[in-house]
Structure formats: structure tokens, C-alpha cells
N, C-alpha and C positions, 0 to 999 in steps of 0.2 A: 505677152507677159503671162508667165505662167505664175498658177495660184500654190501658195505652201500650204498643205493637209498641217493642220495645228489642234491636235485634239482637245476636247474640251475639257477636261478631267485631266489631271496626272495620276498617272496608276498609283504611283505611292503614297497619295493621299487616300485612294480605295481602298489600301492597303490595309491603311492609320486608322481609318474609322472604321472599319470590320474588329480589328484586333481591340481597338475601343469599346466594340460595342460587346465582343463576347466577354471581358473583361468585367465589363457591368451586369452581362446577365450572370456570371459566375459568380461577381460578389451579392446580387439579389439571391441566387437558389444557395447559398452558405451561410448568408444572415434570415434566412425567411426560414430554418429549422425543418424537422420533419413532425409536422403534425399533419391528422389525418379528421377530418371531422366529417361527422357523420349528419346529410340531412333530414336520414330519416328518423322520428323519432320513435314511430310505432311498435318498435318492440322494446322500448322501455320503459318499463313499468311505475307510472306518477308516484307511488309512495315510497320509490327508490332515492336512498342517500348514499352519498359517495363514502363507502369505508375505507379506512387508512391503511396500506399495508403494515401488516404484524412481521415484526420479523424475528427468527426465532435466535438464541445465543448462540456463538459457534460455542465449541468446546474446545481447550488449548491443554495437552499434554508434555508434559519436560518429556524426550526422546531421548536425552541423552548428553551426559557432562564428560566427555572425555579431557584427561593431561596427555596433550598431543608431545609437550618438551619440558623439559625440565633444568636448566643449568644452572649454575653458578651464579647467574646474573637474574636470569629470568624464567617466565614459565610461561607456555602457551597452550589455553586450555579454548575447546571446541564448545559452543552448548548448542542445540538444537530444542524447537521446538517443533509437534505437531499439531495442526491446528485442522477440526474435522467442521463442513459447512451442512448441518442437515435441513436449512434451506432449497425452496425449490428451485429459486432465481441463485444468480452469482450473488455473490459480497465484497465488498473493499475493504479489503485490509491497512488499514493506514499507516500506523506504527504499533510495536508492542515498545511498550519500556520495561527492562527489567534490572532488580539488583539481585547480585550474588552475595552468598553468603557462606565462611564454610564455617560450621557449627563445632568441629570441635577445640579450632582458636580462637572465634568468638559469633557468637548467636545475635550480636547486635552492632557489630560494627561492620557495615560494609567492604567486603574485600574488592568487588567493582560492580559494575553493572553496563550497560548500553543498551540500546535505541535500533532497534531495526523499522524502516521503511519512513517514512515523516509525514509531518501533517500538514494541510493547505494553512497557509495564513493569510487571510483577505480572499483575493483573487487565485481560481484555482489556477494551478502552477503547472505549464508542460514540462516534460520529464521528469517529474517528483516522483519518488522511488515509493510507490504505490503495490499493492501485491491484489491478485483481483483469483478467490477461491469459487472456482466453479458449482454450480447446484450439486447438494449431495456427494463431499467433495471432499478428497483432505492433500494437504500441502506440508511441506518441513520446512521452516526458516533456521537458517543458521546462525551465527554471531564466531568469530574469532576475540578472543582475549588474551592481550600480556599483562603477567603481574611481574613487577620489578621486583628484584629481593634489594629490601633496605639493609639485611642484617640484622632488623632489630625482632626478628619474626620466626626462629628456629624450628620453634613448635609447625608453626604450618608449615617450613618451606619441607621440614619430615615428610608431614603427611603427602605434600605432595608429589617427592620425590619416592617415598615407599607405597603411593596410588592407593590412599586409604582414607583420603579425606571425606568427611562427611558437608554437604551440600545441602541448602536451604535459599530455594528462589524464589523473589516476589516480582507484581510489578501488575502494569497495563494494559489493554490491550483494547484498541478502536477501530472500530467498523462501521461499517454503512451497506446498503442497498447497493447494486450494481452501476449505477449514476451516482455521483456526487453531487448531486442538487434534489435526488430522492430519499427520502427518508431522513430520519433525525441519525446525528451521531449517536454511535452507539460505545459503551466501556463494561466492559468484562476485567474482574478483577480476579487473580490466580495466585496461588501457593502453593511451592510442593517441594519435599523432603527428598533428597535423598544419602 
């Protein structure tokens, strides 16, 4: 009577708890962060307190209002902004909000405005349209605009269509530190003619 070789183990159980196991140590080194601590403490000096980083304002420039179209129905106008970081770290840009204005139809009624990039609410948010200004740094954000013509609007739909309108932009603009858990938000507020 011959004896049957009957392994002890099946392989694909060997398998199962390897791929188990590196599974588990990948979500330990993804939830354990990257911090770095230091035992030593000797060259730290006892009447050292922790200071907060400073962080300094960026500066946000109107680059430019262009009327890209103009017809019958509508108009599509360009605005850009540039925004300079003279920070040494990066910055996050969060959202700017801004209204348009053109001054010589009226100086207080808003003709539009919008919202470039958004802000976390609660929990920070993957793929939230974020803008991240490197040290010493400057960037352009854009915005597209359609204004409807009602008809009831002559005076500006002129200016528009003869490229001579006068422009007066307000609005927001929020930033932070190059982490979004560093540093307090930050709001710059802007105005500018043209």
C-alpha cells in the first residue's frame, strides 16, 4: 500500500495571508503619518518657545479684462488675475470671489461676478479645485464670463460692443500655508479700476 504525499498547507492559503499581511502593514505606514522625532534634546535651548509661522499677504493684481465677443444676444468677456507669493514656503490658494462692475452704466449695480477655485467644508475634500503658489512665486487665474443682453441695457451693451467700457472689480481672496491643516486661514481683500 502506497502512502499519498498530502501537503500540510495549501498554497493559496500562503498566499491569502501574505497579501493580508502586507495589506495591513500598508494601512499602518498610511495611518501612522510622517513625523520625525527627535531623542535628542541637547541642542535645544530650555527657554525656547514654539513660534507660530508668520505668514506674509500675497498680492493680487487685475492683469486684465478683455471682450473676447460681443453679439446680439451676448458678450464674452475674459478677466484674469495675478497673484505674486513673496513667501518663502508655498501657499494655497483657495478661492478668490469677485464682482464685476462697469462704471460707466452703473458703479453699484453688479453686472456679474464668480468664484474661482473653492473652499473645504468640514472634511478636506479630494479633487477640490485648490491652486497651490510656489515660494516667491506668481501665477494668473482666469474666469470666462457671459453677460446676456436683456434689451433693457443700451448704454452698456455700446460700451461693450465699441471696447470702451469702464471696469471696477471687488471681491476675496483666501489662503493658507502650504498644508491645509497649517496655519489659520487667511482673506485679502482687493479693489481695482479700470
Amino acid at each position: 500500500m502506497s502512502k499519498k504525499y498530502v501537503p500540510l498547507v495549501n498554497t493559496k492559503i500562503i498566499v491569502f495571508v501574505a497579501v493580508i499581511a502586507l495589506a495591513a502593514a500598508l494601512v499602518v505606514i498610511l495611518t501612522s503619518g510622517t513625523s520625525i522625532v527627535s531623542t535628542s534634546e541637547q541642542n535645544i535651548p530650555k527657554d525656547t518657545t514654539q513660534v507660530e509661522q508668520k505668514i506674509q499677504a500675497i498680492t493680487v493684481e487685475l492683469n486684465d479684462i478683455s471682450i473676447i465677443e460681443v453679439t446680439e444676444r451676448n458678450a464674452r468677456i475674459e478677466i484674469s488675475f495675478k497673484l505674486s507669493n513673496p513667501n518663502p514656503k508655498s501657499v494655497i490658494v483657495q478661492v478668490m470671489d469677485y464682482q464685476l462692475y462697469e462704471t460707466g452704466y452703473s458703479n453699484e449695480e453688479q453686472l456679474s461676478g464668480g468664484e474661482i477655485g473653492s473652499r473645504p467644508e468640514g472634511m478636506v475634500e479630494f479633487g477640490s479645485n485648490y491652486y497651490t503658489l510656489l515660494s516667491e512665486n506668481t501665477m494668473i487665474l482666469k474666469d470666462n464670463i457671459v453677460l446676456k443682453n436683456t434689451g433693457n441695457t443700451q448704454e452698456l451693451w455700446s460700451a461693450l460692443e465699441n471696447n470702451n467700457a469702464k471696469w471696477r472689480v471687488t471681491g476675496n481672496i483666501f489662503f493658507n500655508l502650504s498644508s491645509m491643516t497649517s496655519g489659520q486661514e487667511n482673506e485679502l481683500h482687493f479693489e481695482f479700476v479700470k
